[in-house]
C-alpha positions as CSV (number, residue, x, y, z in Angstrom):
1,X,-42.0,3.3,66.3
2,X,-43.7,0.3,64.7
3,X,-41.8,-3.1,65.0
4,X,-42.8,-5.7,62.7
5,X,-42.4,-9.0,62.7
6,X,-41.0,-11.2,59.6
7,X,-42.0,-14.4,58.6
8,X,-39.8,-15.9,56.4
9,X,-41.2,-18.2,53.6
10,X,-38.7,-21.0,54.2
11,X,-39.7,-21.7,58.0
12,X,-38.7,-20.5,61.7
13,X,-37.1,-24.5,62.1
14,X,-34.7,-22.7,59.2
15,X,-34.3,-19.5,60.7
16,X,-33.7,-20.6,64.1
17,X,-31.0,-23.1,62.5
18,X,-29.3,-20.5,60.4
19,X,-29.5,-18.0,63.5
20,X,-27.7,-20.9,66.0
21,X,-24.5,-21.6,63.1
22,X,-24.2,-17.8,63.0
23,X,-24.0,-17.4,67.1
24,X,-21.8,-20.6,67.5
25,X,-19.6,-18.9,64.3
26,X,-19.4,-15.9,66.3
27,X,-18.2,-17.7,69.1
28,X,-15.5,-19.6,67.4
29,X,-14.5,-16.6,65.7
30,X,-14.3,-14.4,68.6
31,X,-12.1,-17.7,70.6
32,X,-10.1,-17.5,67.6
33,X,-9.5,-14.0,67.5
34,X,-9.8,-14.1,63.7
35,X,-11.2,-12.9,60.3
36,X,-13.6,-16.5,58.9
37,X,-15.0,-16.8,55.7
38,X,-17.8,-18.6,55.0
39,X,-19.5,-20.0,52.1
40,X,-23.1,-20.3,51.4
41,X,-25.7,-21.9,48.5
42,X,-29.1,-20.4,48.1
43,X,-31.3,-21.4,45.1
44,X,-34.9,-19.1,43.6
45,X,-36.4,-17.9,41.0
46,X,-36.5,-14.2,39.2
47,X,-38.8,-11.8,41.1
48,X,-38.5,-13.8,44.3
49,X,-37.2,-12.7,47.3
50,X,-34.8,-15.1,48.6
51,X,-33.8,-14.7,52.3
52,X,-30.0,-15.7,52.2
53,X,-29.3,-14.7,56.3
54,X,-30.7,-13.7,59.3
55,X,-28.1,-12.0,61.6
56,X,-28.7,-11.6,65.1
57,X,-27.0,-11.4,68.7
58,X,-27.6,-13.0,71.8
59,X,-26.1,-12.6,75.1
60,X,-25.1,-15.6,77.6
61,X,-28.3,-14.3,80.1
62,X,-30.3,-14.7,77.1
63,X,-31.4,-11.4,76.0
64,X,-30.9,-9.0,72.8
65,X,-26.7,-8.6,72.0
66,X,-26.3,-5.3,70.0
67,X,-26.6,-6.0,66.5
68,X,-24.3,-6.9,64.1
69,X,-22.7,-4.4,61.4
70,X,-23.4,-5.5,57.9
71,X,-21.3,-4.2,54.8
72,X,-21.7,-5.4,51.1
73,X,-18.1,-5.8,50.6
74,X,-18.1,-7.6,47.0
75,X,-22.1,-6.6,45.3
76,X,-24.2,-8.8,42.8
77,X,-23.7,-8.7,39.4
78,X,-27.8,-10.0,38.5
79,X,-29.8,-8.8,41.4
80,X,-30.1,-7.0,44.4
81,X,-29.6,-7.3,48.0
82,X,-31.6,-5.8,50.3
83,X,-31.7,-5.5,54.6
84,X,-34.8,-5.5,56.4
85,X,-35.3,-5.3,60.1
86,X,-37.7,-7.7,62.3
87,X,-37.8,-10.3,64.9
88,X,-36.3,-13.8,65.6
89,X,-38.0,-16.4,67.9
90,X,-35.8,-18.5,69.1
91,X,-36.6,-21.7,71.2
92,X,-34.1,-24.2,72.8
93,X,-30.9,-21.9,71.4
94,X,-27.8,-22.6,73.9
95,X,-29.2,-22.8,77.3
96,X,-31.6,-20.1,76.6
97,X,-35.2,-22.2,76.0
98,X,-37.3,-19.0,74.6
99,X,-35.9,-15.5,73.2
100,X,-37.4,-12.6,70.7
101,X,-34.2,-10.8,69.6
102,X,-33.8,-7.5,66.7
103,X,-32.3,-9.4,63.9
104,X,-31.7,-7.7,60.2
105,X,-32.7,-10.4,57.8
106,X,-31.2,-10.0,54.3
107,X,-32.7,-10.5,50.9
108,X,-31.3,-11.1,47.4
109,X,-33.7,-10.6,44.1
110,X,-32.5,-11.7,40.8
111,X,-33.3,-9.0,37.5
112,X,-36.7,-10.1,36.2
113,X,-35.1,-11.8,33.2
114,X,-31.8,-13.3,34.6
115,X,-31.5,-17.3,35.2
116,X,-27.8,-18.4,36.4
117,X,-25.2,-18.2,39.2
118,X,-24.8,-14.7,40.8
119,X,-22.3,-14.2,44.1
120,X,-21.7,-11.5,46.1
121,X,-19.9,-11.5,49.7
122,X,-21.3,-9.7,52.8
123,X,-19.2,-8.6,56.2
124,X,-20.9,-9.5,59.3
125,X,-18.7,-7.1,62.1
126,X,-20.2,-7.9,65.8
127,X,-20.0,-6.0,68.6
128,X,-17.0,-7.3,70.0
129,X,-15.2,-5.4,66.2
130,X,-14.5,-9.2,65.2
131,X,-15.8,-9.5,61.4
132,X,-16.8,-12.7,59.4
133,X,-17.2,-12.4,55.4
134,X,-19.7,-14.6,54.1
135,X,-19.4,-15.3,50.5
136,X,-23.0,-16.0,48.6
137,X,-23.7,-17.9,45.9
138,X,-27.3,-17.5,44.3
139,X,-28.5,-20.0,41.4
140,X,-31.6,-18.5,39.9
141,X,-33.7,-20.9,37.6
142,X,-36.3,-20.2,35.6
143,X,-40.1,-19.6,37.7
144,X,-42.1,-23.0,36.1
145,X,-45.0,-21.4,33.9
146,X,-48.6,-21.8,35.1
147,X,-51.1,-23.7,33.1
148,X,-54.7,-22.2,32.7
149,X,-57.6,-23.9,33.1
């Protein structure tokens, strides 16, 4: 079996952030005991692929959690939404100064022609059965044209 490694167009610093406010939401949530929503902003252009989460688990000794369920509970209306799987390096996250954990990474493309606002709202369930629904909002402007030479 063949593992390969993502690199996301918008940075590991991003990643790494986005993968640390999911771990310390499922820790709230799971102190809680409770179902969270959150909401979330992502901005692209038609026939890009815009990563809008990478979802992950980490345990307190600092190696791979199980991973997380996801469900499209509430689908696009203007694009679609598709999960890969890959890696996350993650330095100086908790206590733990260096990890490589399984992570699915998600990824919304518009329809080639569509510019506007499409949502859509994902369930995150961890391993511990607590869920979170995250509720995505995608604004799509039009790709700038290229001038010739």
């Amino acid at each position: 079996m063949q593992v390969k490694t993502i690199k996301q167009w918008t940075g590991t610093a991003w990643a790494c952030l986005v993968l640390a406010a999911g771990l310390l939401l499922a820790s709230l949530m799971a102190a809680a005991g409770q179902t969270r929503t959150t909401s979330r902003q992502f901005t692209g252009t038609p026939l890009a692929d815009i990563n809008v989460g990478v979802f992950a688990s980490i345990k307190k000794n600092c190696t791979a959690g199980p991973p997380p369920t996801i469900r499209l509970a509430s689908p696009p209306s203007h694009g679609k939404l598709t999960v890969k799987q890959g890696h996350v390096r993650a330095t100086n996250l908790r206590q733990c100064l260096a990890t490589d954990l399984p992570a699915f990474v998600a990824f919304y493309r518009a329809m080639p022609d569509f510019v506007g606002q499409d949502t859509f709202t994902l369930e995150v369930v961890g391993a511990n059965g607590k869920s979170e629904f995250q509720h995505i909002t995608v604004v799509i402007s039009p790709a700038a044209k290229r001038r010739g030479i």
